[in-house]
N, CA, C and O atoms as CSV, one atom per row, in Angstrom:
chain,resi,resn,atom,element,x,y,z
A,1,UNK,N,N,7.154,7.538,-37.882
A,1,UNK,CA,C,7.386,7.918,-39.258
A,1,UNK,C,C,8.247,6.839,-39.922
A,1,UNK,O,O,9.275,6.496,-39.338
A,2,UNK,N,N,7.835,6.126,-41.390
A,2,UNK,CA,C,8.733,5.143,-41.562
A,2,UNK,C,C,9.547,5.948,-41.874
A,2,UNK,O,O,9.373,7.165,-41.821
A,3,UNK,N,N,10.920,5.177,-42.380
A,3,UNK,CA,C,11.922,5.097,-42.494
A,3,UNK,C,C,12.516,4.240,-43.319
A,3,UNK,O,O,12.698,3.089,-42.921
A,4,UNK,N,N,12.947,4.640,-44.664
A,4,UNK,CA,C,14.119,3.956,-45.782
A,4,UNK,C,C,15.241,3.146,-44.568
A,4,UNK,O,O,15.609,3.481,-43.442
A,5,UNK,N,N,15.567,1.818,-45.536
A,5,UNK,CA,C,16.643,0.850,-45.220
A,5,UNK,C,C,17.967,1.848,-45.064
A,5,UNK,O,O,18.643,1.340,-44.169
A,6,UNK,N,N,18.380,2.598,-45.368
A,6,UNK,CA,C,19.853,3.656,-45.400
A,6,UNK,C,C,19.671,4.304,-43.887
A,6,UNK,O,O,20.485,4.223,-42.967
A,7,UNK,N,N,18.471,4.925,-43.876
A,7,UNK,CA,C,18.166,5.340,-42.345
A,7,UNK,C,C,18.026,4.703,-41.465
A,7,UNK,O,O,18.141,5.327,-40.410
A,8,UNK,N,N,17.697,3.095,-41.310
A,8,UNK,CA,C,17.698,2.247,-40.715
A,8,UNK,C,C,18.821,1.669,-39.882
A,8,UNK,O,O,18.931,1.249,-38.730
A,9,UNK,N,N,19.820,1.857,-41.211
A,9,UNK,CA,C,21.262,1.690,-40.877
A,9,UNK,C,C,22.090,2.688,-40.232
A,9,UNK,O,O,22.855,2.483,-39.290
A,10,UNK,N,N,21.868,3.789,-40.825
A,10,UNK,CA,C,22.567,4.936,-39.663
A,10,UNK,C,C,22.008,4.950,-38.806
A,10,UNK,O,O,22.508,5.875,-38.167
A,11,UNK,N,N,21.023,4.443,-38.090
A,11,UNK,CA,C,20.320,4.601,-36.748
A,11,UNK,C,C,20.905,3.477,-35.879
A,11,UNK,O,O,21.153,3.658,-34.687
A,12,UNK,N,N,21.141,2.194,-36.574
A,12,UNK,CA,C,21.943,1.092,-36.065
A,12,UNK,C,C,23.333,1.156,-35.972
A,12,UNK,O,O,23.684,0.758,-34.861
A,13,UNK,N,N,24.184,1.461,-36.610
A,13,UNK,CA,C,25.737,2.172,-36.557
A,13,UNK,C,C,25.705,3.080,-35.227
A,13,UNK,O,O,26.632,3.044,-34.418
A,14,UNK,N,N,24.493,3.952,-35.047
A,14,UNK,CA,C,24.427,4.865,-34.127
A,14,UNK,C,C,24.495,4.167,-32.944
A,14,UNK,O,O,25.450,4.548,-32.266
A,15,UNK,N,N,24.010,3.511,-32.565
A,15,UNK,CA,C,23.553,2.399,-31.519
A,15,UNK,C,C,24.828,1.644,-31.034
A,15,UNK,O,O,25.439,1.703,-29.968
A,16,UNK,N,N,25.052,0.822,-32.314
A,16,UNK,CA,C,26.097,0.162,-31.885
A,16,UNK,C,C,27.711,1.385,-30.981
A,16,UNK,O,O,28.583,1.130,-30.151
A,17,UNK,N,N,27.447,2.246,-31.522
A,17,UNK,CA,C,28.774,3.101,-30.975
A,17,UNK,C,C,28.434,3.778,-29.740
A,17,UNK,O,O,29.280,3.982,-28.870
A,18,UNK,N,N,27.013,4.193,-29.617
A,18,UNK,CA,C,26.403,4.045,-28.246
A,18,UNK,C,C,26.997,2.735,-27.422
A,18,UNK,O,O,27.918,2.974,-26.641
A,19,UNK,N,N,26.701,1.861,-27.498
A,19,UNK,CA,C,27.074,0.570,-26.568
A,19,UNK,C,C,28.242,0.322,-26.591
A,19,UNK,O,O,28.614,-0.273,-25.580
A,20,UNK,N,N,29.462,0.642,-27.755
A,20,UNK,CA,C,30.698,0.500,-27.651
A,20,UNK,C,C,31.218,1.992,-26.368
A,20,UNK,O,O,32.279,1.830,-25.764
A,21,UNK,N,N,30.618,2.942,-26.171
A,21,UNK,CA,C,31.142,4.013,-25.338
A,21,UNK,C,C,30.681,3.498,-24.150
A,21,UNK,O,O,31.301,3.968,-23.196
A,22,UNK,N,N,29.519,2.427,-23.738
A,22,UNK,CA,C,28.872,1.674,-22.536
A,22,UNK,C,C,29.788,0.749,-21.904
A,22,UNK,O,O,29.840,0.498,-20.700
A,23,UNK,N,N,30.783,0.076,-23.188
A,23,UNK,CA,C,31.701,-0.829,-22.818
A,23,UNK,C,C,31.642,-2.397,-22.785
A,23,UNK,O,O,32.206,-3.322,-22.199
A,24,UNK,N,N,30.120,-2.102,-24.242
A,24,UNK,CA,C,29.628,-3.590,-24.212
A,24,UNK,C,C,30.655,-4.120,-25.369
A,24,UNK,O,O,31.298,-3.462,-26.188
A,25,UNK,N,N,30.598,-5.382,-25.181
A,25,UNK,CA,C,31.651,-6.302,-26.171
A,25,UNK,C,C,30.701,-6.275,-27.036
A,25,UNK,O,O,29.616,-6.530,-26.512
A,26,UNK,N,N,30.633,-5.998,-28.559
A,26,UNK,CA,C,29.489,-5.982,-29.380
A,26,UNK,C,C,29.770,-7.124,-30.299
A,26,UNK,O,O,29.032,-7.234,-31.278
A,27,UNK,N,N,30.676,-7.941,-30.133
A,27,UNK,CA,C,30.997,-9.214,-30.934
A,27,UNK,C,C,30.315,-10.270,-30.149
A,27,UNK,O,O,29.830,-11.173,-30.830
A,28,UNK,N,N,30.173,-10.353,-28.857
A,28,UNK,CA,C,29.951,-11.002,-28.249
A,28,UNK,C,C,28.023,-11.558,-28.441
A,28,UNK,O,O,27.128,-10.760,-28.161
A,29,UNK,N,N,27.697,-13.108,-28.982
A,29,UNK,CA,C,26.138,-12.594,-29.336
A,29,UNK,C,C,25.801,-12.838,-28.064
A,29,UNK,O,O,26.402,-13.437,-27.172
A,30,UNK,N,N,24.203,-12.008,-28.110
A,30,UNK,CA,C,23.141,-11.867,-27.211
A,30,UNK,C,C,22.146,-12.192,-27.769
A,30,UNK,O,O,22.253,-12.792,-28.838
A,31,UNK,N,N,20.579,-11.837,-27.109
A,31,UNK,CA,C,19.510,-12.359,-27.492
A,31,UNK,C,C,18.912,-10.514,-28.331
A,31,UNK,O,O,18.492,-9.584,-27.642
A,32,UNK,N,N,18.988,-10.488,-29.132
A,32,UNK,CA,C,18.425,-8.811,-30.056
A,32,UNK,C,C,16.470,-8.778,-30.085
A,32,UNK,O,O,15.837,-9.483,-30.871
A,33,UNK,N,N,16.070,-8.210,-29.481
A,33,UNK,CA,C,14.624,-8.344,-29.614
A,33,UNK,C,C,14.654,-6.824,-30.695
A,33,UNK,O,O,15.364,-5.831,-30.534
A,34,UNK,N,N,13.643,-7.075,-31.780
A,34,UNK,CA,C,13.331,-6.810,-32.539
A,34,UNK,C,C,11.352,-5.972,-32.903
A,34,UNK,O,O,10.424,-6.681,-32.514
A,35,UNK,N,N,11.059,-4.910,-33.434
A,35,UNK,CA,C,9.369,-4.947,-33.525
A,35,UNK,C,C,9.341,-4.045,-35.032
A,35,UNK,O,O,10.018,-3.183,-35.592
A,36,UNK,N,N,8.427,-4.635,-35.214
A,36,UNK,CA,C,7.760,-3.548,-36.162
A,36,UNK,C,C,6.382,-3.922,-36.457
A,36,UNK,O,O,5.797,-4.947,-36.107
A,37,UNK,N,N,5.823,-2.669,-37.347
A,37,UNK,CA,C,4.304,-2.374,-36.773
A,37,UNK,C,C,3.608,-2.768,-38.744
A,37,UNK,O,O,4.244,-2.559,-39.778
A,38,UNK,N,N,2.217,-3.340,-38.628
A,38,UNK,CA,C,1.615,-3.345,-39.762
A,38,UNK,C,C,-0.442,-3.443,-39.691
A,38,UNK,O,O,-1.306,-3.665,-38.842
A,39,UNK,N,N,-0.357,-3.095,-41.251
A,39,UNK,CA,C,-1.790,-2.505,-40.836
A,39,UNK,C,C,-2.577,-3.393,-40.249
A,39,UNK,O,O,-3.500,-3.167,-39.467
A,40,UNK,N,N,-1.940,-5.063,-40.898
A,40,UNK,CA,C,-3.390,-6.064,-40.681
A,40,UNK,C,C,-2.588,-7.030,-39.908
A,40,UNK,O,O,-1.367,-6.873,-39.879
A,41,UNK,N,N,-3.193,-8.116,-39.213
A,41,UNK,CA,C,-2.524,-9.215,-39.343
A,41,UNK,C,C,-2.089,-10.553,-40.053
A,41,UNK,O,O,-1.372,-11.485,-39.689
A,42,UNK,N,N,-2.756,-10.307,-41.136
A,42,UNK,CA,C,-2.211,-11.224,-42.102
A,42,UNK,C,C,-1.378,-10.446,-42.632
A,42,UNK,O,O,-0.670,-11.287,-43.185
A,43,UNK,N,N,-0.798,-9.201,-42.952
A,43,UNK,CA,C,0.819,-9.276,-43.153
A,43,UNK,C,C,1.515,-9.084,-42.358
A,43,UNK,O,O,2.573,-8.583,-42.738
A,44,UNK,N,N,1.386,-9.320,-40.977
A,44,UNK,CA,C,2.222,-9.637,-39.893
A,44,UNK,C,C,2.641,-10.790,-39.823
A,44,UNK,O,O,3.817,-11.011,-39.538
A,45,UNK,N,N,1.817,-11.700,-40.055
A,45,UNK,CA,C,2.072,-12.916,-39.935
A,45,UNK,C,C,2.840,-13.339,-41.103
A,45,UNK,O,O,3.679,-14.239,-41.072
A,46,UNK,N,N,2.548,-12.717,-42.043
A,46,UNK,CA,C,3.402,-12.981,-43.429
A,46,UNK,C,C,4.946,-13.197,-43.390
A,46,UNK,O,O,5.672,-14.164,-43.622
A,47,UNK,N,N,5.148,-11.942,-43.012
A,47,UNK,CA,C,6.429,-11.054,-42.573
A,47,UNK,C,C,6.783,-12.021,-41.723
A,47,UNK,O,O,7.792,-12.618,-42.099
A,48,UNK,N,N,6.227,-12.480,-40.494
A,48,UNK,CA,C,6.659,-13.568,-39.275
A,48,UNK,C,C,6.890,-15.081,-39.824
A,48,UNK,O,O,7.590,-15.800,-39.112
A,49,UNK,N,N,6.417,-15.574,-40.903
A,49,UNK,CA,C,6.808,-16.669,-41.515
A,49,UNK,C,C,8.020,-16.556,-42.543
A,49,UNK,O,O,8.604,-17.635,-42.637
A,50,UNK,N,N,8.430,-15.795,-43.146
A,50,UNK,CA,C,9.292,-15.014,-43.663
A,50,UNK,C,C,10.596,-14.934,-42.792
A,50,UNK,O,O,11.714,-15.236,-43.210
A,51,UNK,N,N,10.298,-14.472,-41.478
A,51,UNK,CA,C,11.597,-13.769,-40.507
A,51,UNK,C,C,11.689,-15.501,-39.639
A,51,UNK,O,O,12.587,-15.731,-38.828
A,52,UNK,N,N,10.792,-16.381,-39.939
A,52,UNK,CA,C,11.002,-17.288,-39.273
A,52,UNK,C,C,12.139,-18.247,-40.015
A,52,UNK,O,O,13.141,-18.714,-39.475
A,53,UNK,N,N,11.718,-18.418,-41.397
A,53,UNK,CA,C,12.565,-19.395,-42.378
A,53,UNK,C,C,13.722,-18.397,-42.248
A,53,UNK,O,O,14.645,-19.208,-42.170
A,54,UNK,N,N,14.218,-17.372,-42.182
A,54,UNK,CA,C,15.617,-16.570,-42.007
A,54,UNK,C,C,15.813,-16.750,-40.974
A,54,UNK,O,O,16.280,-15.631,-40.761
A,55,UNK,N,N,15.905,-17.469,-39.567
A,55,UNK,CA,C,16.635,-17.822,-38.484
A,55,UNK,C,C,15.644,-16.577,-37.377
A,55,UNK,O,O,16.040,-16.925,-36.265
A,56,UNK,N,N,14.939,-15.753,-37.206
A,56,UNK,CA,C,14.030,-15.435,-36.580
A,56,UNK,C,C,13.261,-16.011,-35.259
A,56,UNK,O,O,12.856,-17.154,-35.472
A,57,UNK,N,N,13.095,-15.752,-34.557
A,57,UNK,CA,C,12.285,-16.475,-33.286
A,57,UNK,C,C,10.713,-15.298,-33.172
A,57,UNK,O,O,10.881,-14.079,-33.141
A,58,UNK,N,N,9.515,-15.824,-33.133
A,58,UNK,CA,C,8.722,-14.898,-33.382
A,58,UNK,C,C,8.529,-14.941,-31.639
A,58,UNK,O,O,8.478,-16.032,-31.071
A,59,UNK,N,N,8.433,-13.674,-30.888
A,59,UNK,CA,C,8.117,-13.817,-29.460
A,59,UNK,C,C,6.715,-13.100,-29.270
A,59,UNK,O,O,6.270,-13.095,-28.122
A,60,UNK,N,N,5.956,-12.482,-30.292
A,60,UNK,CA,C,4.597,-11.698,-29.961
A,60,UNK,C,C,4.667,-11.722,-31.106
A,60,UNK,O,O,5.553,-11.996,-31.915
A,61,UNK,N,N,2.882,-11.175,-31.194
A,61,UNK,CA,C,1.463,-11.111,-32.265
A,61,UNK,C,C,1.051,-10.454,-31.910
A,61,UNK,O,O,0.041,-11.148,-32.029
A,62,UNK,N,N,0.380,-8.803,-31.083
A,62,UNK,CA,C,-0.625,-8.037,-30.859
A,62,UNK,C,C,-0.917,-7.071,-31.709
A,62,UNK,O,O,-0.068,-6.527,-32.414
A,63,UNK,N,N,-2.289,-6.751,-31.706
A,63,UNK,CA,C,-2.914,-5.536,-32.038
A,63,UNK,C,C,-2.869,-4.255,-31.049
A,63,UNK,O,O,-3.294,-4.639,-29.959
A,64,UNK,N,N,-2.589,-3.154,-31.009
A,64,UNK,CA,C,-2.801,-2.036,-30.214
A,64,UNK,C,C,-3.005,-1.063,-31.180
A,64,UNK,O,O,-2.348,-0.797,-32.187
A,65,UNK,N,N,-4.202,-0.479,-30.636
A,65,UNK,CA,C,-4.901,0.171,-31.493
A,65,UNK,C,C,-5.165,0.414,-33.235
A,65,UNK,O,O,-6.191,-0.126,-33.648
A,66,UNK,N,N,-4.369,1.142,-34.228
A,66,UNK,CA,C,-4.679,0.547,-35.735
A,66,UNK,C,C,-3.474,-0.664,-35.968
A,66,UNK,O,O,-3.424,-1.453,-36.912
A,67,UNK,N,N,-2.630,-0.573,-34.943
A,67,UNK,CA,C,-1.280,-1.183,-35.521
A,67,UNK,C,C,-1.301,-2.711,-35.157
A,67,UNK,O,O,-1.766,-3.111,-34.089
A,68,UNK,N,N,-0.770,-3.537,-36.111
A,68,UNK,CA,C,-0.512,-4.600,-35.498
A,68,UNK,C,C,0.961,-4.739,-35.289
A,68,UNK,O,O,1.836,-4.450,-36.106
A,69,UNK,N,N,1.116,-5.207,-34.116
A,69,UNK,CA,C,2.955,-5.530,-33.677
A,69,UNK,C,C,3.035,-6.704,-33.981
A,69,UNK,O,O,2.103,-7.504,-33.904
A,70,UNK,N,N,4.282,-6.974,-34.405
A,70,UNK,CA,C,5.180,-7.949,-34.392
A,70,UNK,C,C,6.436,-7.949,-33.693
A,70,UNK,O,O,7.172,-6.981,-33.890
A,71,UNK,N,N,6.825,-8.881,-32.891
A,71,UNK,CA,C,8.186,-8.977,-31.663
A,71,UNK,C,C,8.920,-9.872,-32.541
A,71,UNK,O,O,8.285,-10.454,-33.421
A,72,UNK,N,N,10.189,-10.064,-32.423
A,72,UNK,CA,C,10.898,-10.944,-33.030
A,72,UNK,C,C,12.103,-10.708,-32.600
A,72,UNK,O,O,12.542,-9.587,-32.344
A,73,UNK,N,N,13.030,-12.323,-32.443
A,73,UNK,CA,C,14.543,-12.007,-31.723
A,73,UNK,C,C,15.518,-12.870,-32.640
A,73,UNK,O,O,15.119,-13.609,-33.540
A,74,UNK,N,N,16.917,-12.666,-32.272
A,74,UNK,CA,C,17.469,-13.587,-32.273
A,74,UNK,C,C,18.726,-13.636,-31.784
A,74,UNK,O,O,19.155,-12.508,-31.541
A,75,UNK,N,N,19.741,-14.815,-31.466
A,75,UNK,CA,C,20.570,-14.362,-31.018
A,75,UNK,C,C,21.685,-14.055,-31.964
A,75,UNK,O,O,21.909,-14.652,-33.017
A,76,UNK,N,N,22.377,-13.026,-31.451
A,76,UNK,CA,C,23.397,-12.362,-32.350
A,76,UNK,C,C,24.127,-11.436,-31.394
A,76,UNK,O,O,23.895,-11.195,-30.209
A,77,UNK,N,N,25.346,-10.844,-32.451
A,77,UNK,CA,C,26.397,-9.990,-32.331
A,77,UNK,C,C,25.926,-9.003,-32.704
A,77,UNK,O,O,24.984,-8.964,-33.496
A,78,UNK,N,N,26.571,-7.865,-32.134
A,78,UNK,CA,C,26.013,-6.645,-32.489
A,78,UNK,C,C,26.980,-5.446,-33.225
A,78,UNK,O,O,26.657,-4.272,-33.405
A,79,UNK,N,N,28.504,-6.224,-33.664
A,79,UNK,CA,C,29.204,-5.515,-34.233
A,79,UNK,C,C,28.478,-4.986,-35.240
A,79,UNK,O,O,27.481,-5.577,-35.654
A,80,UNK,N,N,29.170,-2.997,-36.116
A,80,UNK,CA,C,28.617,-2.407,-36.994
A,80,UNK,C,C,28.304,-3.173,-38.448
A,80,UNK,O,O,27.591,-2.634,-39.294
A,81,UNK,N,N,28.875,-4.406,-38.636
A,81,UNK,CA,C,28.900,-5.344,-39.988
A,81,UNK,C,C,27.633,-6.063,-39.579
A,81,UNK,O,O,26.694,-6.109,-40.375
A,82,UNK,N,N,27.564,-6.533,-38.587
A,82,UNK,CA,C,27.040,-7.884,-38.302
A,82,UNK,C,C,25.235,-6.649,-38.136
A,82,UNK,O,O,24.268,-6.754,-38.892
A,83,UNK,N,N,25.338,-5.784,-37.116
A,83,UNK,CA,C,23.960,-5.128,-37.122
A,83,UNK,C,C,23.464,-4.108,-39.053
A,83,UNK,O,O,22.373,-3.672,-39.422
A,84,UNK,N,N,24.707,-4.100,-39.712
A,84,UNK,CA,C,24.248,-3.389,-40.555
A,84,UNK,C,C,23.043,-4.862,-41.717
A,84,UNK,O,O,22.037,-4.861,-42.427
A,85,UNK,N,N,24.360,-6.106,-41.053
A,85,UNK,CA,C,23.006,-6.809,-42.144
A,85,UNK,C,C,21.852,-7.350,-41.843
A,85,UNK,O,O,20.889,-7.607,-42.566
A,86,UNK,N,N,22.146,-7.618,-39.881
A,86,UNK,CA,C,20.498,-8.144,-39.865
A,86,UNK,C,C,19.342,-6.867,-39.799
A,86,UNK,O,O,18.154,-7.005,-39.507
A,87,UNK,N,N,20.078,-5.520,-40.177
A,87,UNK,CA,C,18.947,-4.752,-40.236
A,87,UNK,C,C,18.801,-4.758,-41.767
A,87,UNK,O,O,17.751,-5.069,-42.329
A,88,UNK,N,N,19.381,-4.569,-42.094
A,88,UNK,CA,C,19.153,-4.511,-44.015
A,88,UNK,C,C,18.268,-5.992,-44.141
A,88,UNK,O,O,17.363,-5.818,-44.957
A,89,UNK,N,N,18.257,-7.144,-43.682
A,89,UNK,CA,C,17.688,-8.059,-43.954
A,89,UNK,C,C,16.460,-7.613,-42.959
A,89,UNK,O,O,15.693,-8.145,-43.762
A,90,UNK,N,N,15.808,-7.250,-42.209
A,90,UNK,CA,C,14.528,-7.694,-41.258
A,90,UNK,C,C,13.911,-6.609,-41.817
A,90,UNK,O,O,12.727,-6.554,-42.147
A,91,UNK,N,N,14.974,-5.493,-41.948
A,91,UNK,CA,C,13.836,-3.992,-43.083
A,91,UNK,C,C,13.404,-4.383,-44.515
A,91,UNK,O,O,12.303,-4.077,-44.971
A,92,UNK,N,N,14.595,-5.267,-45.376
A,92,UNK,CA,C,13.578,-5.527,-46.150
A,92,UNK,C,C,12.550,-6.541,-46.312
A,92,UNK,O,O,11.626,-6.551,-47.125
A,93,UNK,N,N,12.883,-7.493,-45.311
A,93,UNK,CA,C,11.103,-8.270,-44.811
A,93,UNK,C,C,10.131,-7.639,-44.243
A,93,UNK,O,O,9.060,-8.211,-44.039
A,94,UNK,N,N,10.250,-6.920,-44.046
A,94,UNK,CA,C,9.264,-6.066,-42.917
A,94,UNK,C,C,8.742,-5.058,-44.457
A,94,UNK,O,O,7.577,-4.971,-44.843
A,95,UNK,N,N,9.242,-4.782,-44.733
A,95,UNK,CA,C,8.651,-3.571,-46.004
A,95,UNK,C,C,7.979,-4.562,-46.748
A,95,UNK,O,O,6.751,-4.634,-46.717
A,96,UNK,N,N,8.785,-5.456,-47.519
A,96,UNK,CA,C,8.157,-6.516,-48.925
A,96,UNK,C,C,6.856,-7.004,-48.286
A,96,UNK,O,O,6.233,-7.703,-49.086
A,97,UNK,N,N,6.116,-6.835,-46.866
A,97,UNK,CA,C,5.056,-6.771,-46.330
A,97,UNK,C,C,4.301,-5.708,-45.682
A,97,UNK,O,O,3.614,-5.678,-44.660
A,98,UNK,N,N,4.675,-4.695,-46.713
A,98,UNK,CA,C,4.142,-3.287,-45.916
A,98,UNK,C,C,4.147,-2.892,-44.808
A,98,UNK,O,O,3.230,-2.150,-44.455
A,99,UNK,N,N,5.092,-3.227,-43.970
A,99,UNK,CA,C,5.038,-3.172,-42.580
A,99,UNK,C,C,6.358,-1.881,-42.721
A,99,UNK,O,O,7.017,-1.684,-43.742
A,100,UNK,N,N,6.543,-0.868,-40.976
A,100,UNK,CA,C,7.546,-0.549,-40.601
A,100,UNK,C,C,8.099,-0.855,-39.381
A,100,UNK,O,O,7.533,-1.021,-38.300
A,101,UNK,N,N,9.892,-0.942,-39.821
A,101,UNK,CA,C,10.892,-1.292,-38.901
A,101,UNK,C,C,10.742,-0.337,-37.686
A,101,UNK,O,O,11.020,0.861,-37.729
A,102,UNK,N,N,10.232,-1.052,-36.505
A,102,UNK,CA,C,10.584,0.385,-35.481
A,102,UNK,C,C,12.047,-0.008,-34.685
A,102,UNK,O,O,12.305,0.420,-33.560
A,103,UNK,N,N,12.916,-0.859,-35.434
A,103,UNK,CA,C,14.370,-0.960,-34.489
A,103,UNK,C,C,14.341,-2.347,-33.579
A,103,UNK,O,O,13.472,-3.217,-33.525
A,104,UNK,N,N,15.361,-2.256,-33.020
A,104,UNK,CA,C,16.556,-3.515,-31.967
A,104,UNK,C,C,17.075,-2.899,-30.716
A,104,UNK,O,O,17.547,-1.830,-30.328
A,105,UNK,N,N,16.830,-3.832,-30.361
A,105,UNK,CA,C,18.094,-3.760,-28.885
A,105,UNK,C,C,17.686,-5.108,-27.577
A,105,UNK,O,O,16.740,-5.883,-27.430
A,106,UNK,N,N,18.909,-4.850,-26.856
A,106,UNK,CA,C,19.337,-5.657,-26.159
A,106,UNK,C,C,20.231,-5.389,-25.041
A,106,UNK,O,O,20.918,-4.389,-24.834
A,107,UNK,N,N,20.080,-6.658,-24.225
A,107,UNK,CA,C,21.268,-5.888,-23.063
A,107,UNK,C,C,22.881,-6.115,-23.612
A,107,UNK,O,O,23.178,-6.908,-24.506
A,108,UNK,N,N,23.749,-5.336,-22.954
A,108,UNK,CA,C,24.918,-4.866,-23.004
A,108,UNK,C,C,25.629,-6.177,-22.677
A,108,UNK,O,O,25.182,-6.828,-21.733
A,109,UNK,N,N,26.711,-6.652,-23.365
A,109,UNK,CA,C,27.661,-7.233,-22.588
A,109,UNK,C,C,29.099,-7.103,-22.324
A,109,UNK,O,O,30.057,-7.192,-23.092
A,110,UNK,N,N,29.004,-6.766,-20.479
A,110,UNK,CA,C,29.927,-6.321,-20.051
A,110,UNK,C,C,31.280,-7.111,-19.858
A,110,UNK,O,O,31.189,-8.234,-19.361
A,111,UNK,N,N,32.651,-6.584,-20.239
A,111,UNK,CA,C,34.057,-7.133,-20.289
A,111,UNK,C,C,34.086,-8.158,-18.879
A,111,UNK,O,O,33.209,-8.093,-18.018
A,112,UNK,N,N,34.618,-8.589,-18.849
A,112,UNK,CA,C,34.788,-9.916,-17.382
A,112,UNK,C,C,35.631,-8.687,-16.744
A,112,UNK,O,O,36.291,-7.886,-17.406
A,113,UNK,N,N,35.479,-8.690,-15.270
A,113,UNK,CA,C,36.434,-7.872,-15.117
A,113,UNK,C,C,37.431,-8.688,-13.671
A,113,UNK,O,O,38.454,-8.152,-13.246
């Protein structure tokens, strides 16, 4: 079911405080893999030239069944500032190409101990 940029963000805030109770350093960047789904592939690819000139790494292109996926990463921090804007930025590339955000994640990084 899509999902408005506001919901996008409380779902990412959510996350991030998930991984802060895990005990991941969320300042610390990692590699964030990224997807979202669209009808065709020419506005996948749209969207992927788009998320590319914004610092983007495109890692997949498939079709499965009506949807076309798009994968996309990059590396980053995952503090609540830092995830509220690369989601506000990749939701509204992903929409301005009719596409929907299905979300992020990544592995945890754990304190040195």
């Amino acid at each position: 079911m899509p999902r408005d940029v506001e919901e996008q963000v409380v779902l990412s805030v959510q996350l991030v405080e998930q991984r802060l109770s895990l005990g991941d350093r969320v300042h610390e960047p990692r590699p964030i893999d990224q997807l979202a789904g669209f009808r065709t592939r020419k506005a996948a690819e749209a969207a992927a030239d788009e998320l590319v000139a914004a610092g983007y790494r495109i890692d997949g292109l498939y079709r499965r069944l009506l949807t076309v996926w798009l994968e996309f990463s990059a590396m980053t921090a995952v503090d609540s500032a830092t995830a509220e804007a690369f989601t506000r930025e990749v939701v509204g590339i992903v929409e301005r190409h009719g596409g929907t955000y299905d979300g992020w994640g990544g592995f945890l990084v754990a304190a040195d101990d």
